[in-house]
C-alpha positions as CSV (number, residue, x, y, z in Angstrom):
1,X,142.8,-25.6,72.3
2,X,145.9,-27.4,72.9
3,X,149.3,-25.2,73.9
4,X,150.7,-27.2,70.1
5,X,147.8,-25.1,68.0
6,X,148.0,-22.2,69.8
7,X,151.7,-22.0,69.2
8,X,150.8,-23.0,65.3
9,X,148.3,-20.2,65.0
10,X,150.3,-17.8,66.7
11,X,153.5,-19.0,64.3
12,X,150.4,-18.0,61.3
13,X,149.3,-14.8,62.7
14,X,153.1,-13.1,63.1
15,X,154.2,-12.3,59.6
16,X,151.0,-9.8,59.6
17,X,153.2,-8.0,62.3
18,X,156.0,-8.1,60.6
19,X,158.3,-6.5,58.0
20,X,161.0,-8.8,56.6
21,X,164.3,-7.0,55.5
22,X,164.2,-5.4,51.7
23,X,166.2,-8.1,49.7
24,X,169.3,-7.7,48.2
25,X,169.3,-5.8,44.6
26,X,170.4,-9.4,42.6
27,X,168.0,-11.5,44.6
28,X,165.7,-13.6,43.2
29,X,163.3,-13.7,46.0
30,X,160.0,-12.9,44.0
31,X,157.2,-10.9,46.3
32,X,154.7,-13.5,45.4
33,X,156.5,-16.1,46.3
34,X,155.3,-18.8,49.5
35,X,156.4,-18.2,52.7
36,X,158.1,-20.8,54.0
37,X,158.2,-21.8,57.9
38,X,160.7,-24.5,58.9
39,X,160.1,-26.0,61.8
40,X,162.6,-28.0,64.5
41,X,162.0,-30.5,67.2
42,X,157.7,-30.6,67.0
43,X,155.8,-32.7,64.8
44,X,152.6,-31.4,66.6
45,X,153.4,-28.1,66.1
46,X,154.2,-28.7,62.2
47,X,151.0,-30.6,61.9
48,X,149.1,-28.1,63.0
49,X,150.9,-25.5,60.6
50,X,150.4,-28.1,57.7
51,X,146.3,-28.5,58.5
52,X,146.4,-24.5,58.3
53,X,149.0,-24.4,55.4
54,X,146.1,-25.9,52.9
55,X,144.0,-23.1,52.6
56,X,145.9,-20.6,54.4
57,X,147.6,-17.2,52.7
58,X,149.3,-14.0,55.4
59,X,150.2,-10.8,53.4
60,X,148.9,-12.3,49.7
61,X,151.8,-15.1,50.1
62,X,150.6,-19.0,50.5
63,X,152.2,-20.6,53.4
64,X,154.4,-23.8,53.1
65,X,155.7,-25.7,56.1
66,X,159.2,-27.3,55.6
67,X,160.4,-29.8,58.4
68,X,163.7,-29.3,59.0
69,X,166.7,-31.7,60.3
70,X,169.9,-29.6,59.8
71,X,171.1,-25.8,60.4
72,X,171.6,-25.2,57.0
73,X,168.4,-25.6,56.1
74,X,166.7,-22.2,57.7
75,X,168.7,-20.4,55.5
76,X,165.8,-21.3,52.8
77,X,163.0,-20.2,55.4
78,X,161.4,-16.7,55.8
79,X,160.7,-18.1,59.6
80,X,161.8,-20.8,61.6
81,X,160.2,-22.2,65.0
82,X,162.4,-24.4,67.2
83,X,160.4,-26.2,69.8
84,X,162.3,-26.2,73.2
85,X,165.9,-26.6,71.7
86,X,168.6,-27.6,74.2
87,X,170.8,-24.9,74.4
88,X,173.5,-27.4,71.8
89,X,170.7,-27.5,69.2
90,X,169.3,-23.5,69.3
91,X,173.0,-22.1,68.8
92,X,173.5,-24.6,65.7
93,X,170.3,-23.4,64.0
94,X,170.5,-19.7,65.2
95,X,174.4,-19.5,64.0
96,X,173.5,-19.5,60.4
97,X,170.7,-17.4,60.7
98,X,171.8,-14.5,62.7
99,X,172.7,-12.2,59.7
100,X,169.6,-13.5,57.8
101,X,166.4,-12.9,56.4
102,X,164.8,-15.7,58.6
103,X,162.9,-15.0,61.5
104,X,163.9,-17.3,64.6
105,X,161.2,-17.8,66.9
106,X,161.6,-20.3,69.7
107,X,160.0,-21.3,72.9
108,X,163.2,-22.4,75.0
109,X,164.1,-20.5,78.5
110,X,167.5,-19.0,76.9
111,X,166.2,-18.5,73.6
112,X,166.0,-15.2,73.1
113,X,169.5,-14.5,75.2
114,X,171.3,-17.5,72.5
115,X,170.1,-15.2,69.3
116,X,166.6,-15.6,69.0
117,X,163.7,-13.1,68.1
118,X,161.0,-14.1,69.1
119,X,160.1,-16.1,71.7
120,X,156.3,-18.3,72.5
121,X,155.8,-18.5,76.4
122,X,153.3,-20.4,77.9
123,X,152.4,-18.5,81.5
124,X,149.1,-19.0,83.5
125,X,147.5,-21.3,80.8
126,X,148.0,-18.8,77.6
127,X,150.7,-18.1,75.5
128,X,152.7,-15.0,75.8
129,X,154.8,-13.4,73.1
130,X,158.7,-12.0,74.5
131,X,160.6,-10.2,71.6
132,X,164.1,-9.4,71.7
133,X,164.5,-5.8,69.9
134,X,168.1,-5.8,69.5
135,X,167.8,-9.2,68.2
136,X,165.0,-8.1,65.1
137,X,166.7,-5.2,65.0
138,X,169.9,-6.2,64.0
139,X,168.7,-8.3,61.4
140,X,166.4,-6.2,59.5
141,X,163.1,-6.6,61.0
142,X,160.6,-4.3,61.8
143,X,158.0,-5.1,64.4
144,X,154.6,-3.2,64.2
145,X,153.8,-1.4,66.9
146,X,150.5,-2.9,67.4
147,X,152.3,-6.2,68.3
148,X,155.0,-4.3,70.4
149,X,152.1,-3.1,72.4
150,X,150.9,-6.6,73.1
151,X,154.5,-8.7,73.4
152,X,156.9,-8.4,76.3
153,X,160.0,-6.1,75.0
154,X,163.2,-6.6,75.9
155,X,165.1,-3.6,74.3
């Protein structure tokens, strides 16, 4: 399997680990409603999310994958996956998004040290998961320990 649809299933598989921040009391985020994953900088990556996106639900929500070409519009995402950002384009995306309820997940070097989450390593020819607790923390997140157990923590 290529490093591209491991990264896309892996980008499927996370919101079963996860537990987005309670919305705010007049929200009109619906519990039904799709959950959306933007993506930056990999159209392999978001076609592989799109071949799984047709049939595919995670926690009773159908999955919709939004490309996306400006910082702005993450904030409409419940995650968003930046492909090895430059350091220029990661800090524009994950500026908006810091006090959010979008999940960053990334696979650039500095990622996780610019604001990220979550980040998708590739070491010895599989794909490793780094999370950045304060990061998930801060935002509202709360990251099963099952998945804790498996990821690289840095606390």
């Amino acid at each position: 399997m290529s490093e591209h649809r491991l990264k896309a299933e892996y980008l499927f598989r996370l919101p079963r680990y996860i537990e987005w921040p309670a919305p705010a009391p007049d929200s009109t985020i619906k519990p039904d409603a799709p959950l959306i994953i933007g993506v930056v900088g990999s159209p392999e990556i978001e076609e592989d999310l799109l071949i799984i996106e047709r049939d595919a639900t995670t926690r009773h929500r159908k999955i919709v994958v939004r490309h996306l070409n400006q910082p702005s519009d993450g904030l409409d995402c419940d995650m968003v996956y930046l492909a090895d950002p430059d350091r220029r384009t990661a800090t524009s995306f994950l500026a908006p998004l810091r006090h959010s309820r979008t999940l960053t997940i990334g696979d650039g070097a500095d990622f996780l040290s610019l604001g990220g989450a979550i980040r998708l390593q590739r070491r010895d020819n599989e794909i490793r998961i780094q999370i950045h607790l304060p990061n998930t923390t801060q935002a509202g997140f709360v990251v099963r320990s099952s998945l804790l157990r498996a990821a690289d923590v840095i606390r």
